[in-house]
N, C-alpha and C positions, 0 to 999 in steps of 0.2 A: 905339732911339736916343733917342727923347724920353720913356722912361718913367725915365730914371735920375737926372734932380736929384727926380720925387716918391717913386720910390722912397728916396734915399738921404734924403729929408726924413724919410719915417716911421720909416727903419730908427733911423735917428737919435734918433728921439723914444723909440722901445722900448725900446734901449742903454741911454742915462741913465738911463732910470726903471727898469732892470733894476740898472742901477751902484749910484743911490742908494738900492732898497731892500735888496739886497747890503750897501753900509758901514753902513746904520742897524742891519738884521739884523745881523750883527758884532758892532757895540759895546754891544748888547742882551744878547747873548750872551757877552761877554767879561767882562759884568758881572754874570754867575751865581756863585751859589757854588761850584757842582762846578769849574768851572772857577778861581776862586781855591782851591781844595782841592786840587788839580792843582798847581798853582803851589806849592804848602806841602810838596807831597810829591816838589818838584825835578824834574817830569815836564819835558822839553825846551818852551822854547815854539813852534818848530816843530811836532812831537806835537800839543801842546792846541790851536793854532791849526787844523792839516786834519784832523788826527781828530775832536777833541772839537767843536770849536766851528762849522766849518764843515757839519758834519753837523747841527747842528742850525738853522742858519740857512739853511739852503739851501729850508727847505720854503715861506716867503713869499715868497723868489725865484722860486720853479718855480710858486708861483700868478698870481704879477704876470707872468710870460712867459706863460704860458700865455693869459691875458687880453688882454696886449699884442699875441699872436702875429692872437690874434681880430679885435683891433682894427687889426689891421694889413691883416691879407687882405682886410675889410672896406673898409678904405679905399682898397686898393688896386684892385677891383672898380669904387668908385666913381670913379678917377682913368681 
């Protein structure tokens, strides 16, 4: 009953920093050339967006979670 406002403080903290290294990943990626060559060659941007692009920005997401996940446990341990 009293682990759930420091729980939902950290989860909290993880989220965002998972969100914002998600849109920065994105707009890194959207500003590649395979993907304007994509664009040139009428590929749907649907398509380039979960195909192309998300698959290649997802790997500095899956490192920041995975880091975040550590720092979480950790802190949760200490709470």
């Amino acid at each position: 009953k009293h682990l759930i406002l420091p729980l939902a403080t950290l989860i909290l903290i993880s989220v965002t920093s998972t969100f914002m290294i998600m849109r920065y990943s994105m707009l890194n990626v959207l500003g590649e050339d395979y993907i304007m060559m994509a664009k040139a060659k009428g590929v749907k941007e649907k398509v380039i967006k979960y195909k192309h692009a998300m698959r290649n920005a997802l790997l500095p997401v899956a490192t920041v979670f995975m880091l975040s996940l550590g720092f979480t446990l950790g802190g949760a341990t200490v709470i």
